[in-house]
C-alpha positions as a printed NumPy array, in Angstrom:
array([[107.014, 108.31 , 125.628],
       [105.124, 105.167, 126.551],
       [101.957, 104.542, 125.857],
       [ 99.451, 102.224, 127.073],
       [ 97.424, 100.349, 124.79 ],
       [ 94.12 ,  98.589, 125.515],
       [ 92.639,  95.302, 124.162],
       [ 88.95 ,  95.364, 124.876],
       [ 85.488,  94.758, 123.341],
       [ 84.109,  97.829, 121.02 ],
       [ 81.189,  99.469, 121.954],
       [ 78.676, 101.283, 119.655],
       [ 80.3  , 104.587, 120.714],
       [ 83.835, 103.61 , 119.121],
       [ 81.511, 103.029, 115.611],
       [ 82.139, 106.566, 113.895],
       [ 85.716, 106.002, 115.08 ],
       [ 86.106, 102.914, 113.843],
       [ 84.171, 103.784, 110.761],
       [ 86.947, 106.302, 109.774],
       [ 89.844, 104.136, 110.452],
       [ 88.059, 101.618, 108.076],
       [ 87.742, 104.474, 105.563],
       [ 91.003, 105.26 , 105.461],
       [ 92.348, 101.51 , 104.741],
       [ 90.245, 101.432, 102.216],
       [ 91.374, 104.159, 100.807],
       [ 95.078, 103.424, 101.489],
       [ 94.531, 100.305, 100.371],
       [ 92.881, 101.488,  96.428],
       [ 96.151, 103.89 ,  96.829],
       [ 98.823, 100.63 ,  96.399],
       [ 96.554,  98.909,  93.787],
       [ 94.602,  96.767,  95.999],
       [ 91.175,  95.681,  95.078],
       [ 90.439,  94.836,  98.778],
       [ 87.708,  96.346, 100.357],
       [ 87.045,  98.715,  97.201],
       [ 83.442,  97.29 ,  97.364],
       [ 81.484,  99.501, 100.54 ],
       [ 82.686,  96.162, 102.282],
       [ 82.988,  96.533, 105.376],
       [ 79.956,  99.003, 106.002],
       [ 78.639, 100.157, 108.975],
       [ 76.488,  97.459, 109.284],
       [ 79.249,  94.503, 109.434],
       [ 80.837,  96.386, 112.466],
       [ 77.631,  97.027, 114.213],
       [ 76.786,  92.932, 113.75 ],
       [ 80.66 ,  92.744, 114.87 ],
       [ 79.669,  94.923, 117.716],
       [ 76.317,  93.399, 119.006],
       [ 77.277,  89.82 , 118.387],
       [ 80.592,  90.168, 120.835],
       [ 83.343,  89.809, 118.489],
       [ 84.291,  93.434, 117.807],
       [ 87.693,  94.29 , 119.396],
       [ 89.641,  97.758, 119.333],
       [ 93.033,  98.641, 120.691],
       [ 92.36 , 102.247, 122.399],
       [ 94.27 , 104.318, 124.798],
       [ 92.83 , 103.242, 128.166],
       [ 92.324, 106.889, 130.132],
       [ 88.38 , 107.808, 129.522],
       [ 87.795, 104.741, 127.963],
       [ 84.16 , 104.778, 126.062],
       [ 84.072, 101.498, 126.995],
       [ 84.456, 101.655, 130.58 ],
       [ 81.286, 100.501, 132.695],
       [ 78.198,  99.285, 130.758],
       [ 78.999, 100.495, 127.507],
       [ 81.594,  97.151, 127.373],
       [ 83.697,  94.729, 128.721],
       [ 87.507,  95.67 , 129.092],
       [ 89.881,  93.053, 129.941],
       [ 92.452,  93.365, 132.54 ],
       [ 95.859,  93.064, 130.222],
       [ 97.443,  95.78 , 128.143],
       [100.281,  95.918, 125.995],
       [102.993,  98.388, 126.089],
       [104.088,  99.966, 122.962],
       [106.961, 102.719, 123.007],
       [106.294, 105.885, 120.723],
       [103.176, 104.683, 119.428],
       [100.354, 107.571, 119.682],
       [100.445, 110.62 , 118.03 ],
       [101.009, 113.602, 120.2  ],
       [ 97.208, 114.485, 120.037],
       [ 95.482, 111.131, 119.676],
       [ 92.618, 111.514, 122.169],
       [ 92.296, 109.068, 126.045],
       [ 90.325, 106.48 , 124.905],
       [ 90.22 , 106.891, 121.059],
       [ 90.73 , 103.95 , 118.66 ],
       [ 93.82 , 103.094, 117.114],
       [ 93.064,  99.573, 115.539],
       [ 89.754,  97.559, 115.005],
       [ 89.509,  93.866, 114.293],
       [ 86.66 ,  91.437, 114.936],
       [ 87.704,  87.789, 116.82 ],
       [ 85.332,  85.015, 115.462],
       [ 85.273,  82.274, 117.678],
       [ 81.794,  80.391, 116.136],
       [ 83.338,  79.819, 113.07 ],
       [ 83.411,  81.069, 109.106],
       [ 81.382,  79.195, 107.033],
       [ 83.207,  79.885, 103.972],
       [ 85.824,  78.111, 105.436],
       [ 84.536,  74.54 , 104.812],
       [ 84.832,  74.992, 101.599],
       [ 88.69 ,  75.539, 101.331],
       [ 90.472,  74.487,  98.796],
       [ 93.488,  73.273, 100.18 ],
       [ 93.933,  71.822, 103.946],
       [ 94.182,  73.43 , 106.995],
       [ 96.59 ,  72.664, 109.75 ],
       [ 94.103,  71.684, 112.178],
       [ 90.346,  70.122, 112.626],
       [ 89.362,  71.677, 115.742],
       [ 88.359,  75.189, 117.24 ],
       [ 89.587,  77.975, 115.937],
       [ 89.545,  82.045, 115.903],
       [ 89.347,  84.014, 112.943],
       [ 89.982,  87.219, 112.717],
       [ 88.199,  89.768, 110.338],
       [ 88.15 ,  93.376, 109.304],
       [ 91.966,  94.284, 110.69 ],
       [ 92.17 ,  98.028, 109.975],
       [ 94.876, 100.484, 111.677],
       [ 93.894, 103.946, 111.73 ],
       [ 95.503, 106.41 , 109.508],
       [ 98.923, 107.474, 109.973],
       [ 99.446, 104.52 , 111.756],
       [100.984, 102.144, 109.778],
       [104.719, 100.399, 110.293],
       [104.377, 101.086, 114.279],
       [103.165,  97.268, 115.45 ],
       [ 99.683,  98.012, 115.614],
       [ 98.463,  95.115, 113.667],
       [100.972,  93.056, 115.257],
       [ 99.831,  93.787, 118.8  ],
       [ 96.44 ,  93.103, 117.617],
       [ 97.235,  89.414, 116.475],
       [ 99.033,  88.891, 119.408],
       [ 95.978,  90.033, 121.414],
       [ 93.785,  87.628, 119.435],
       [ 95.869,  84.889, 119.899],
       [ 96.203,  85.469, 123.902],
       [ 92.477,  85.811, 123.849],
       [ 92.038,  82.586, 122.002],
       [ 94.538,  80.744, 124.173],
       [ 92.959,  81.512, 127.244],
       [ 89.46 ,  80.538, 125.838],
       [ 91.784,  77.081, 125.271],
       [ 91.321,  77.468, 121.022],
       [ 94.372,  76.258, 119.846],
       [ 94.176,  77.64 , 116.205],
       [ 94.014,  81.301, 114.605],
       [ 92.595,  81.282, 110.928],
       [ 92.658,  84.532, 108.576],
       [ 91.615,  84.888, 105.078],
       [ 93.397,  88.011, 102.822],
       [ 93.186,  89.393,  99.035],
       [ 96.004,  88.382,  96.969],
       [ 97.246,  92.219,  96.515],
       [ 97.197,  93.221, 100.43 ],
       [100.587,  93.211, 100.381],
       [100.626,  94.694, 103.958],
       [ 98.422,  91.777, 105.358],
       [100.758,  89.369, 103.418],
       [103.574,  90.407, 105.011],
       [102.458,  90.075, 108.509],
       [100.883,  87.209, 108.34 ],
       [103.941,  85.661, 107.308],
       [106.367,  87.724, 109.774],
       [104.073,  85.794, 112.487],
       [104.173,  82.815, 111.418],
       [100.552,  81.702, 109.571],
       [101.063,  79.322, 106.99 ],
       [ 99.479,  79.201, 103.474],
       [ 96.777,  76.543, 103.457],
       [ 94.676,  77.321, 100.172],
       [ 92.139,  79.469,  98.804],
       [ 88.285,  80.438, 100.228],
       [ 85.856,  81.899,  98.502],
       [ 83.155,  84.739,  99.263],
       [ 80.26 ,  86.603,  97.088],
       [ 83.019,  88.95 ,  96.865],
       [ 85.397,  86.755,  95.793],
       [ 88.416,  84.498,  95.998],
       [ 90.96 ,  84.745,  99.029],
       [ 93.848,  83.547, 100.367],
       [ 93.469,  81.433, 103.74 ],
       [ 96.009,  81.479, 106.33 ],
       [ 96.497,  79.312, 109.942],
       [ 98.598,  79.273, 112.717],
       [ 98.569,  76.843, 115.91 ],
       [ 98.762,  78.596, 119.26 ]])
């Protein structure tokens, strides 16, 4: 069965939603050794700044959409994704969370290394998939999305920063082509820094 999925803005009503999906990474994530996100990073708080500053994004089932009206802004393309949702996954519920920066990340002019490009650029932050999830293009879809978002904003450049031991993250960032460009550092820590051009 085909489902499908919708790119849009969150809205505070997808928070305790998203808040669980973020739970669950973490968790998943202290499961295969990682130290990522084992901190209370990211709390409520980050996605409700995500949230009211614009940049929160979810991929959600489009029927009864929480978004739909005033609550937030939907945009008019979908993708298609074949056997994705589980049988009971509810219309308009959640499936992925992300938040598409397109004002920059300060810790980024500090990398050590180079990036690919000078100019504008997206970054995205706080990919989670909910639980169960995993392995069915999810996170995929959602850096496509980004990147169609960014292109059509005419940003030419996607930048994302990952731990060393999200594995997961790793791989997908090279199975869509981001290239290594050096290391950034947060309070929290050191982290890898990725970029592709659009």
């Amino acid at each position: 069965m085909n489902e499908q999925l919708l790119f849009r803005r969150a809205a505070a009503a997808d928070i305790p939603r998203i808040m669980r999906i973020i739970a669950r990474a973490q968790a998943q994530m202290r499961a295969a050794g990682s130290l990522q996100w084992q901190d209370g990073y990211p709390a409520e708080s980050d996605i409700a700044r995500d949230i009211g500053r614009g940049d929160g994004y979810v991929l959600s089932l489009p029927a009864a959409d929480p978004a739909a009206g005033s609550a937030g802004s939907a945009l008019p393309d979908r993708d298609s994704l074949p056997d994705m949702l589980p049988g009971g996954s509810a219309a308009g519920e959640a499936v992925a969370y992300g938040a598409a920066v397109f004002d920059g990340e300060p810790a980024y002019a500090g990398i050590e290394g180079r990036w690919l490009t000078d100019g504008a650029y997206v970054v995205l932050h706080r990919l989670a998939v909910a639980g169960g999830m995993q392995g069915r293009g999810l996170a995929t879809a959602f850096l496509r999305r980004v990147g169609e978002l960014a292109r059509r904003r005419g940003v030419c450049a996607f930048r994302v920063d990952t731990n060393f031991d999200n594995r997961r993250m790793l791989r997908l960032l090279e199975k869509e082509g981001f290239r290594f460009c050096g290391t950034v550092r947060y309070a929290g820590g050191e982290r890898l820094a990725f970029e592709k051009r659009l």
